[in-house]
PAZAPA-4460 file (N, C-alpha, C; in steps of 0.05 Angstrom, whole numbers, plus 32768, in hexadecimal, padded with zeros to 4 digits):
% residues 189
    n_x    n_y    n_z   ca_x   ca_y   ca_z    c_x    c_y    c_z   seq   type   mol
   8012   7E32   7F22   801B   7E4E   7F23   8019   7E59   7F3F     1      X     A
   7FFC   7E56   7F47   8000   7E57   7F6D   801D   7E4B   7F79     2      X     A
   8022   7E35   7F72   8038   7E2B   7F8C   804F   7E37   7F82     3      X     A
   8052   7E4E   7F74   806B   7E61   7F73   806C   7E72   7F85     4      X     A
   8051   7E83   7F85   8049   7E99   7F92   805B   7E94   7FAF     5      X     A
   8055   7E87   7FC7   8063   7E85   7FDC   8084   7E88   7FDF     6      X     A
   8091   7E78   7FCE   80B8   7E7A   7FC5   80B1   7E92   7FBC     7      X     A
   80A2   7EA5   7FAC   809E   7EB5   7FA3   80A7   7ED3   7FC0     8      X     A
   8097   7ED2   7FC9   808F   7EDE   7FE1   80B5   7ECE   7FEF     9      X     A
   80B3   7EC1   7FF2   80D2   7EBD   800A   80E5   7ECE   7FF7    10      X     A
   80EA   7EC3   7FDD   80FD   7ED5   7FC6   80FB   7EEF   7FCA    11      X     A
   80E3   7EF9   7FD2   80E3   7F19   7FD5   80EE   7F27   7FF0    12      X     A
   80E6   7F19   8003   80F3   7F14   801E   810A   7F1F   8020    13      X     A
   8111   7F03   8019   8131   7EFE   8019   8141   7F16   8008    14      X     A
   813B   7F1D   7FF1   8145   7F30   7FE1   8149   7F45   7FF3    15      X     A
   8136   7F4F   8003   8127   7F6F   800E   8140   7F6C   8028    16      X     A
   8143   7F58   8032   814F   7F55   8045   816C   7F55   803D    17      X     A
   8171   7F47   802B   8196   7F4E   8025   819C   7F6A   8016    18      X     A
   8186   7F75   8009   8185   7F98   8000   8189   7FA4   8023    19      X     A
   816F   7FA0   8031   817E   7FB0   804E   8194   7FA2   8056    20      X     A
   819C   7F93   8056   81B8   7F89   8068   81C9   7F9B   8057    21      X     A
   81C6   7F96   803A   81E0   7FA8   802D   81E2   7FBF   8032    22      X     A
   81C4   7FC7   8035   81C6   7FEB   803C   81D5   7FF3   8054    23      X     A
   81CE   7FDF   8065   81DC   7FEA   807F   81F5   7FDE   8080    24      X     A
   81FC   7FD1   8073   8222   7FCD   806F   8228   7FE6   8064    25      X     A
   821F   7FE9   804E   822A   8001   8040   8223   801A   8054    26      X     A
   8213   802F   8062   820F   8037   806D   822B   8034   8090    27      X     A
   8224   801F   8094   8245   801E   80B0   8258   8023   80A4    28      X     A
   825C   801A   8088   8279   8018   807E   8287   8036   8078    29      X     A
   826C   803B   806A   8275   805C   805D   827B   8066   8077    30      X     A
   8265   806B   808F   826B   8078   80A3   8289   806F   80B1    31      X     A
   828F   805A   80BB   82A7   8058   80C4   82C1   805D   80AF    32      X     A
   82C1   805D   8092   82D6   805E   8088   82DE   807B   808C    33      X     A
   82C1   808F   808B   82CB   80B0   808C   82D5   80B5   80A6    34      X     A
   82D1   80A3   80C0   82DC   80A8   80D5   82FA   809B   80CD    35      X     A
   8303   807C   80D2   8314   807C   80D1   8325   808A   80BB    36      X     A
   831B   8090   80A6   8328   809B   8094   8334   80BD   8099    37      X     A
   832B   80C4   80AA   8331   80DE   80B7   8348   80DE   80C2    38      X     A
   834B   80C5   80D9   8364   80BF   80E7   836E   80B5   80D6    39      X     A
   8372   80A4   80C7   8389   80A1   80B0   8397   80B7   80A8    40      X     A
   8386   80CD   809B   8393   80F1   8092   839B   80F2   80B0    41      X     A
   8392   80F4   80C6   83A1   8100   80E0   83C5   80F8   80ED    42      X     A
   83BD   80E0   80E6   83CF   80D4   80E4   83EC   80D9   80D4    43      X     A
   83E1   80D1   80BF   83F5   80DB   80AA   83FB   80F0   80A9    44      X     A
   83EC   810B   80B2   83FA   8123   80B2   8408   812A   80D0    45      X     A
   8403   8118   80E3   8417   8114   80F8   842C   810E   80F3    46      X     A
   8434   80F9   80E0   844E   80E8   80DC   8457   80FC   80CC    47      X     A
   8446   810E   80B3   8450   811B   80A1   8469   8131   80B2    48      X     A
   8463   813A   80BF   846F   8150   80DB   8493   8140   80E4    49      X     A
   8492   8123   80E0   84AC   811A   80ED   84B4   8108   80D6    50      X     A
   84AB   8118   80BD   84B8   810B   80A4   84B8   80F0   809A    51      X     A
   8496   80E1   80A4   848E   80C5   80A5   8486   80C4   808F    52      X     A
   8484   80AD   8078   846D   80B8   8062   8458   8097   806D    53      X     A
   8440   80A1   8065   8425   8091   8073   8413   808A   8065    54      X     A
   8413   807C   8051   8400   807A   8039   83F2   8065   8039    55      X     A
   83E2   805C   8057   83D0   8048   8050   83AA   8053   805B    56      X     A
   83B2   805D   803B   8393   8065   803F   837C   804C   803D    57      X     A
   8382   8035   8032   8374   8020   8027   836B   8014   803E    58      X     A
   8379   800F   804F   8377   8001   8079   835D   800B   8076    59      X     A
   8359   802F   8076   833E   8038   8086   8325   802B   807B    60      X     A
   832B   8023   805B   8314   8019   804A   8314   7FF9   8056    61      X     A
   8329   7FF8   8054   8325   7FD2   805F   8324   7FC7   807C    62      X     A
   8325   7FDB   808D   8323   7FDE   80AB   82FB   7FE2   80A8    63      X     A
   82F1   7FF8   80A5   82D4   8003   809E   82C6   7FE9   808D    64      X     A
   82CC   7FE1   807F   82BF   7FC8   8079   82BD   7FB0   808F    65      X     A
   82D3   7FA4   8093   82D1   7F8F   80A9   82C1   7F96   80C2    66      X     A
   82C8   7FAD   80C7   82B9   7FB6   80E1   8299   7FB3   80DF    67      X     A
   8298   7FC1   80CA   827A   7FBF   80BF   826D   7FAB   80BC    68      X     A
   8281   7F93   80BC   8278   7F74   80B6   8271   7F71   80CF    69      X     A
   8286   7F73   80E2   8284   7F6C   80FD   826C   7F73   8107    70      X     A
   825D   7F8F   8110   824C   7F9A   8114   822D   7F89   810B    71      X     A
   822B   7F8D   80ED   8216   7F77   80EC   8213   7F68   80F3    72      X     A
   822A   7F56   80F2   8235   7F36   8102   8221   7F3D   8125    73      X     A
   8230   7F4A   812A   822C   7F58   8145   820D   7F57   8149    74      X     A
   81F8   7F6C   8139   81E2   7F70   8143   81D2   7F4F   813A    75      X     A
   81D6   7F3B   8126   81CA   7F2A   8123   81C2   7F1E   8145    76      X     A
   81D7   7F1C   8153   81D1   7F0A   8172   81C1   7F1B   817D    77      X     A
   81B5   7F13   818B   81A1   7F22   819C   81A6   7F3A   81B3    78      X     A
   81BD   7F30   81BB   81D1   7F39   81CD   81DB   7F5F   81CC    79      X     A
   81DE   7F66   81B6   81DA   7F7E   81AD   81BC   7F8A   81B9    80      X     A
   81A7   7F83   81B8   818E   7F91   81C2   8184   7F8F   81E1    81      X     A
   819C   7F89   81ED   81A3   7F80   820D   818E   7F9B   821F    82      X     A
   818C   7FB4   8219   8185   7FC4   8226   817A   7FD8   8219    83      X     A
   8167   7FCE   8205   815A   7FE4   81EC   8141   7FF6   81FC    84      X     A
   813E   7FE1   8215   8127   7FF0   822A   8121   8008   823D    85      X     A
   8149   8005   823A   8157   8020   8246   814A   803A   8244    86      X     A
   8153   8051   824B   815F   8066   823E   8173   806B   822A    87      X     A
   8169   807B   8215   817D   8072   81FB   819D   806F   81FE    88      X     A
   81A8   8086   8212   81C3   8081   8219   81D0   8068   8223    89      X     A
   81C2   805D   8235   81C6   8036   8236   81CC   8028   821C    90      X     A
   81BA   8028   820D   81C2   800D   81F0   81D4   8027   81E7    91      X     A
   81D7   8037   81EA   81E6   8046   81D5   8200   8043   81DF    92      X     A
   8209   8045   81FD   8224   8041   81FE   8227   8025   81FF    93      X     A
   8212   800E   8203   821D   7FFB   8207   8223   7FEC   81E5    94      X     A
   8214   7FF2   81D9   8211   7FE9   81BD   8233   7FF6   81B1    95      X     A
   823A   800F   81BB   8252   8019   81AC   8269   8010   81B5    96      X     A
   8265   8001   81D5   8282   7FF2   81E3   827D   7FDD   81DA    97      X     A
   8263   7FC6   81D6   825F   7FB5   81C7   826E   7FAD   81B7    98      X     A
   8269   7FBB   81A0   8279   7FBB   8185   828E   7FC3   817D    99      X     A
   829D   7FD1   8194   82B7   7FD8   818E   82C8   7FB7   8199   100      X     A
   82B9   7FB0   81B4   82C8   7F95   81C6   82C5   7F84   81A4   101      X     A
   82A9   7F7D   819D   82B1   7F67   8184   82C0   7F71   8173   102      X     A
   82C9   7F90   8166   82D5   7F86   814F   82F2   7F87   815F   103      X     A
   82F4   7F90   8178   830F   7F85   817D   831B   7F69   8184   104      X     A
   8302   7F56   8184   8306   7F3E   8195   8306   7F36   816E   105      X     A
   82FD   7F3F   815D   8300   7F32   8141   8326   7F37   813A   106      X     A
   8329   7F4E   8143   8346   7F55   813D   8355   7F46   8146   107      X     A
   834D   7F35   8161   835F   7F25   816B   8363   7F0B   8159   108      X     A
   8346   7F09   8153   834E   7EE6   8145   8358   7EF6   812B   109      X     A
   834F   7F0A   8120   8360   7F09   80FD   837C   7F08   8106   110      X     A
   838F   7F13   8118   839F   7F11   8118   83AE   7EF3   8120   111      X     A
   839C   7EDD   8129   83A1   7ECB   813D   83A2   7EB6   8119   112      X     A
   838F   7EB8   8107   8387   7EAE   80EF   839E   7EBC   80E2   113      X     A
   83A4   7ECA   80E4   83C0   7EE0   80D5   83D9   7ECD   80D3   114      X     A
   83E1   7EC2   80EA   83F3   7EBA   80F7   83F2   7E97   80ED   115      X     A
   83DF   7E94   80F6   83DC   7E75   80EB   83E0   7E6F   80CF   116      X     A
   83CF   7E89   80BD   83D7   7E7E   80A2   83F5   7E8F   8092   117      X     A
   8401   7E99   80A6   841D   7E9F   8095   8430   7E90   80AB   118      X     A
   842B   7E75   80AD   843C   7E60   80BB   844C   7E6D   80CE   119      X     A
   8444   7E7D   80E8   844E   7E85   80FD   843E   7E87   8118   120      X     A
   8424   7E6D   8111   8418   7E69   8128   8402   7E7B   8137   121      X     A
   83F3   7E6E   814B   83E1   7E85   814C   83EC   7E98   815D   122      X     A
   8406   7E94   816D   840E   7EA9   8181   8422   7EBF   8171   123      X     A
   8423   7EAF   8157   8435   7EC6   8142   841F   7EDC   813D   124      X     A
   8402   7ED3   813A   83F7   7EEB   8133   83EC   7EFE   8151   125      X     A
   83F2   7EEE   8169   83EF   7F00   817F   840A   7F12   8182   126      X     A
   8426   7F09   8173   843C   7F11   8180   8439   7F32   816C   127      X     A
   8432   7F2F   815B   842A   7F45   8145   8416   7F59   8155   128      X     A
   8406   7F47   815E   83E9   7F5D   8167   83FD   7F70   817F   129      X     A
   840B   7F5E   8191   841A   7F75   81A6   8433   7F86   81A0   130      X     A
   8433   7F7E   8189   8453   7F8E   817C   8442   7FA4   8178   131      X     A
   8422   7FA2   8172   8412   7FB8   816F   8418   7FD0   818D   132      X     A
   841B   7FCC   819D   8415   7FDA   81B2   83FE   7FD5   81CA   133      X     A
   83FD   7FDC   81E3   83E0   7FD9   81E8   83D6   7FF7   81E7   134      X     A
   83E4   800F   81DF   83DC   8023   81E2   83CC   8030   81C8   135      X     A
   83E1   801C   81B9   83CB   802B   8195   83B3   8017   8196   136      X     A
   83B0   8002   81AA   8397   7FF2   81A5   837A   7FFE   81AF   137      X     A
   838F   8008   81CD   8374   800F   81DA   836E   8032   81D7   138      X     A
   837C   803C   81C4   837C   8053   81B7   8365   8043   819A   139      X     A
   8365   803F   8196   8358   8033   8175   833A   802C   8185   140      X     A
   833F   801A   8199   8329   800C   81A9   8311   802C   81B2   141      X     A
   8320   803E   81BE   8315   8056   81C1   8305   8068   81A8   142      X     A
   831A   8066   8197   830E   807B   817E   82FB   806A   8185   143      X     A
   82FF   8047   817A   82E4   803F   8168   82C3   8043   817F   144      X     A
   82CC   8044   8194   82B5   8046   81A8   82A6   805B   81A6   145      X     A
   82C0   8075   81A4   82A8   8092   819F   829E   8096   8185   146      X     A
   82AD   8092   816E   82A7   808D   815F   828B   8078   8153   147      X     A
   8283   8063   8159   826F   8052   8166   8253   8062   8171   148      X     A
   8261   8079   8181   8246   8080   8194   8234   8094   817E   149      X     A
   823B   80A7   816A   8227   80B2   8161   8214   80A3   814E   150      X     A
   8227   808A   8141   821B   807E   8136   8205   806C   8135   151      X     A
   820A   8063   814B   81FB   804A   8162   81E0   8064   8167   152      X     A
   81E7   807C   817D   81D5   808C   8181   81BA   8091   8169   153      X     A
   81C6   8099   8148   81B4   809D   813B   81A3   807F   813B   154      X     A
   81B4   806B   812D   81A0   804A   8130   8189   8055   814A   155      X     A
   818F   8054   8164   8183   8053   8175   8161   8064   817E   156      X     A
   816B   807B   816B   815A   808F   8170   8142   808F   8154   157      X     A
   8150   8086   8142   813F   8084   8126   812E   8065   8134   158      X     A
   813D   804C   8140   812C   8038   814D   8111   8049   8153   159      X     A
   8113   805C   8164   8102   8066   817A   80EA   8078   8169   160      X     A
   80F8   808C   8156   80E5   8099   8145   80D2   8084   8135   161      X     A
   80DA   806C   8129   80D1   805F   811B   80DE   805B   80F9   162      X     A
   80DE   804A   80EA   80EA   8046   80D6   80EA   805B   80C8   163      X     A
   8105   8060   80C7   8110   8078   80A8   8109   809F   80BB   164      X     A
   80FB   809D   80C9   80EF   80B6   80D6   810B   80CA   80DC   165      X     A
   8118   80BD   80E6   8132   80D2   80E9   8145   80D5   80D0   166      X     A
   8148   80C5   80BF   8151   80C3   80A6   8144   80D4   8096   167      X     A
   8126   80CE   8096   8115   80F3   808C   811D   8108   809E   168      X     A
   8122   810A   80AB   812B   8127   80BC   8140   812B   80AF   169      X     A
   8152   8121   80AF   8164   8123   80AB   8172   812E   8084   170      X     A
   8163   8124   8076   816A   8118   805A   8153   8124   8049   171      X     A
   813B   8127   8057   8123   812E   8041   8118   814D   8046   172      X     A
   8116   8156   802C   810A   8177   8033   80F1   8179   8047   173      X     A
   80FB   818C   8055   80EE   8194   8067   80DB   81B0   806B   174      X     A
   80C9   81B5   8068   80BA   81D1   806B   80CD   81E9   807E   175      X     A
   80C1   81F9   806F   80CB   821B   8071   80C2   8220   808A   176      X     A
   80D4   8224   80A0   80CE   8229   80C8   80B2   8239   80BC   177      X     A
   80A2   8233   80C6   8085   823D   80D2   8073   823A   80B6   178      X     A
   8075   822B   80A0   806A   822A   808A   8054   8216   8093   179      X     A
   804F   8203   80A6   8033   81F7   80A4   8031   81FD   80BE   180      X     A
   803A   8212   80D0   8029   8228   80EB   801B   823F   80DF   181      X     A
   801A   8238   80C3   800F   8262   80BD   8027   826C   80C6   182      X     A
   8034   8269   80D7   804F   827D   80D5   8052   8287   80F8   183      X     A
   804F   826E   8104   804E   8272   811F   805F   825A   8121   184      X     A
   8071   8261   8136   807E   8245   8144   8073   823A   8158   185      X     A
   806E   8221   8157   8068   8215   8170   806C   821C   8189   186      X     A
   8063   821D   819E   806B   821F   81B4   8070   8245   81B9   187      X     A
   806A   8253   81A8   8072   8274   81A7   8057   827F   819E   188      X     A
   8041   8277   81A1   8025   828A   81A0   8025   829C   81AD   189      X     A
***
């Protein structure tokens, strides 16, 4: 019955660990789908103006997922924590150009894999990627960078507070301004 106990203990591990990985998929995903999902409505009500109709709301959901893949993908290498020693603005902008360069260097090969498997080669799926433009790329490449930065920022700063600490700030009731001063604010004696 002992020599369970140990697989016992890894089973629990392992479990606790694909519960946080899921959480934080789910967590990037939701966040990026309400971003890109914003520009999708922006969009569409751009085109709506020159009598376009634009109905791919589903991209933002299946764009926000992959990305989200990517990202994890991303922080597994070490390479992501390049300058955590910084000042928070360092990993924060570098972590958010980071991850925009991979999931655009992923866009390259899905399209390169695109091409190969609908028998038009891998330069069929590059001839597609530039029929894209370079200006909606490095327009997309942009959103996703600022977009990137508040997000990256909170990771960075909750790192610093300590686990979940900004997430309670944020999410958990909080006492009535001056309810455990007697009714004095800090710093105003």
């Amino acid at each position: 019955m002992n020599a369970n106990r140990p697989s016992s203990g890894k089973s629990n591990a392992m479990k606790q660990r694909v519960l946080s990985e899921l959480k934080a998929f789910s967590i990037i995903a939701l966040y990026l789908w309400v971003i890109l999902g914003s520009f999708t409505v922006y969009r569409r009500l751009i085109l709506a103006e020159t009598g376009v109709t634009y109905l791919h709301y589903g991209i933002a959901l299946v764009e926000a997922l992959i990305i989200a893949k990517v990202i994890l993908i991303g922080s597994l290498f070490g390479f992501s924590r390049r300058f955590d020693d910084k000042p928070l603005i360092v990993p924060v902008a570098y972590k958010s150009m980071l991850f925009a360069i991979l999931v655009l260097l992923f866009g390259v090969i899905e399209h390169l894999v695109d091409g190969w498997i609908h028998h038009q080669g891998l330069w069929g799926g590059l001839r597609e990627l530039r029929a894209t433009g370079a200006y909606e790329l490095a327009a997309r490449t942009l959103i996703l960078v600022v977009a990137l930065v508040p997000f990256v920022a909170f990771g960075e700063i909750s790192r610093e507070l300590g686990a979940n600490r900004l997430t309670d700030m944020f999410f958990s009731k909080r006492d009535a301004p001056g309810a455990s001063t007697g009714g004095v604010t800090p710093g105003r004696q």
